[in-house]
N, C-alpha and C positions, 0 to 999 in steps of 0.2 A: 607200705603201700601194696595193695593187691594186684596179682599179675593183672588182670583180666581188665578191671576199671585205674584207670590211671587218675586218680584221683586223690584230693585230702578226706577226712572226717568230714570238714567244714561246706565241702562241694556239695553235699547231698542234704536236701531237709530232714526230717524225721521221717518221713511217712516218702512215701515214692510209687507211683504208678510203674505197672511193666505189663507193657507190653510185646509180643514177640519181634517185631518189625521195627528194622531202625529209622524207616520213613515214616511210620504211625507214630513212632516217638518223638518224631521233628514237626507231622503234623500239630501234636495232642501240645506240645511246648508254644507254638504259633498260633496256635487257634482257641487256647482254652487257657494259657497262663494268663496273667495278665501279662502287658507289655512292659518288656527288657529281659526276659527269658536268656539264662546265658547256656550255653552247652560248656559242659562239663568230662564230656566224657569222649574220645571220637576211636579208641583204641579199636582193632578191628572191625573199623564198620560201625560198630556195635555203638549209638547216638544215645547218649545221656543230657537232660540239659536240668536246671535247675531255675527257679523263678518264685512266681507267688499265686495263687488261684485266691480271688475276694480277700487279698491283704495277707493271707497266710502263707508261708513258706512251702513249695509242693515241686517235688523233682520226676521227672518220667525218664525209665531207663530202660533201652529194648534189649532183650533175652533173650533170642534165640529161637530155635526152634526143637520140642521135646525136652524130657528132662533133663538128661544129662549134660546141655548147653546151658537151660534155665537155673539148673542146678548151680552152678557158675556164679553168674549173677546175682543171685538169690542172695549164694553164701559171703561172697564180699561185698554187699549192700550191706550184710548184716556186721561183717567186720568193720566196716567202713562207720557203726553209730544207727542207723535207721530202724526203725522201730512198729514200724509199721509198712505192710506191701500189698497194695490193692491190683491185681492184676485183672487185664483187660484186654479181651481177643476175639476172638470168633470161636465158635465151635457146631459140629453137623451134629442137625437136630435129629432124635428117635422119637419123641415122645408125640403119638397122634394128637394132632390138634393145633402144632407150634405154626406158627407162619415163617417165612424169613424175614430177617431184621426184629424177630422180637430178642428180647433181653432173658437172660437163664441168669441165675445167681444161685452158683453152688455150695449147698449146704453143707456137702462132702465129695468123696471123686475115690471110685473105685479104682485102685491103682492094678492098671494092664502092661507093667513095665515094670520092671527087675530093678529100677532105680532105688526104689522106696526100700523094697528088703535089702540091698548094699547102706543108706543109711539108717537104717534100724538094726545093723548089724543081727541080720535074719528073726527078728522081733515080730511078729504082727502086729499091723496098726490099722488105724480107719483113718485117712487125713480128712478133716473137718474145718472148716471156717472158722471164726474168732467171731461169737455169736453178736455179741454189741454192734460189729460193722455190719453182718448180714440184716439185726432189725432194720438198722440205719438204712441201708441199701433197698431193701424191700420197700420201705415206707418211701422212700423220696423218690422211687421210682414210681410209683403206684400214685401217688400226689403227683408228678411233673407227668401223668397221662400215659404213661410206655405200660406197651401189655410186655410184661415181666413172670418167668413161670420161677419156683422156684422148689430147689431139691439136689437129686445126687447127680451128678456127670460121671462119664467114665472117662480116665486117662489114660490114652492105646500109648503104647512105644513104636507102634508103627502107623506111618501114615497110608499107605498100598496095605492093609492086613489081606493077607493070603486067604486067612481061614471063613471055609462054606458058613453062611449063617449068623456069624459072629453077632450082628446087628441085631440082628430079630431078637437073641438071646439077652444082649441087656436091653434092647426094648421091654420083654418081656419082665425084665426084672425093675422095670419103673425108673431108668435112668435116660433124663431128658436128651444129654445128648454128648456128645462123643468130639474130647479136645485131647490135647498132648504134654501141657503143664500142668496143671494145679496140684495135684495130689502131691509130685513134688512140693511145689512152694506151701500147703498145708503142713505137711511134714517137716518139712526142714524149719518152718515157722515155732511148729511143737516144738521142737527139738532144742530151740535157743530162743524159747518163752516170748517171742512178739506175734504182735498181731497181723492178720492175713482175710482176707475176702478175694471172692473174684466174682467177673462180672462179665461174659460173654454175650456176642450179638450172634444170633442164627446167621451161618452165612449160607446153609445147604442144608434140603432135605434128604435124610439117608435114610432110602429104602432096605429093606430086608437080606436083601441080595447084595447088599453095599455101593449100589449103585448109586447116586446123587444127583440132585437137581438143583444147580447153584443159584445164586442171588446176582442181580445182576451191578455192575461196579456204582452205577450212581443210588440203588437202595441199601447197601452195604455203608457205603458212605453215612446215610442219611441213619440207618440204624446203629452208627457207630455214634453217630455227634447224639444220640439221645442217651446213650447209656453214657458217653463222657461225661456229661452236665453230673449224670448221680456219683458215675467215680470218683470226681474233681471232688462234688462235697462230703459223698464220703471217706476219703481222705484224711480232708483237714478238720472231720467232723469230732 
């Protein structure tokens, strides 16, 4: 049994949403499984539950926050049998044009956090999606009406980043927009051959300066329950 999920093989479906937040994990189990959703998981806080989304078997487990918490999870999801990890969060929009509450689906995730070279034992890598789920994704978003950008994200190790300008720089460099997991969970997906997509909702505009202009709690909400609908089915797709 892994320290972290106190769980069996059996507890988890194949495929598992994660998101950072263990009450988004309690929301997404209540609102998007079907009913009799069981929780599976309650070690630190950290809300696993396990269920069915349209008949299919679909478990959502919350991670943390940044990578080296995500990282955790990730890895004994993966010990634990699962086979597939669609993660699902927010991330501060750079790229001109986004609104908040739209949906980003990253196609890759410039890693701005020393996690990635500790597992690549100092290798260079690009962490990339699991292309089959990003069509899937794109397409069923783009059909169910959600304006959806899609391309690279960056993944800061810091959420306060100190440094002048930072923003403006991967603006400039054509990355939509700025989270703290993925390039983890791409990676560590590489690494032990399953599949991985993610799927964020703009919660805040980041200016140049790093400044932000947030999303307020009920269209956050609203922009979360439309990217769900795509997660859930690409999932179990």
């Amino acid at each position: 049994m892994p320290v972290h999920l106190r769980a069996d093989p059996t507890d988890y479906a194949p495929a598992v949403l994660v998101p950072g937040d263990p009450k988004r994990a309690r929301y997404i189990a209540e609102h998007f499984f079907d009913e009799g959703a069981r929780c599976v998981n309650d070690e630190r806080g950290m809300l696993g539950y396990t269920g069915t989304f349209r008949g299919t078997p679909l478990s959502v487990q919350s991670v943390g926050m940044g990578g080296p918490s995500a990282a955790i999870y990730y890895t004994e999801l993966i010990q634990l049998g699962v086979r597939r990890i669609v993660r699902v969060g927010t991330a501060g929009g750079l790229k001109p044009g986004l609104k908040m509450g739209d949906t980003i689906v990253a196609v890759s995730a410039t890693p701005d956090d020393q996690t990635i070279m500790r597992l690549t034992n100092g290798d260079e890598h690009a962490p990339t999606a699991s292309y089959e789920l990003l069509e899937t994704a794109v397409r069923l978003a783009r059909d169910g009406g959600a304006t959806v950008h899609v391309g690279p994200v960056v993944t800061s190790g810091l959420f306060y980043d100190p440094r002048p300008e930072i923003m403006r720089r991967w603006k400039e460099r054509g990355h939509l927009g700025v989270e703290m997991e993925i390039a983890t969970l791409y990676t560590i997906a590489a690494i032990n051959g399953i599949e991985a997509v993610a799927l964020v909702t703009v919660s805040d505009i980041v200016a140049d300066d790093g400044a932000s202009e947030r999303i307020s709690d009920e269209e956050l909400r609203a922009g979360v329950d439309r990217m769900m609908q795509v997660a859930c089915a690409v999932a179990i797709s």
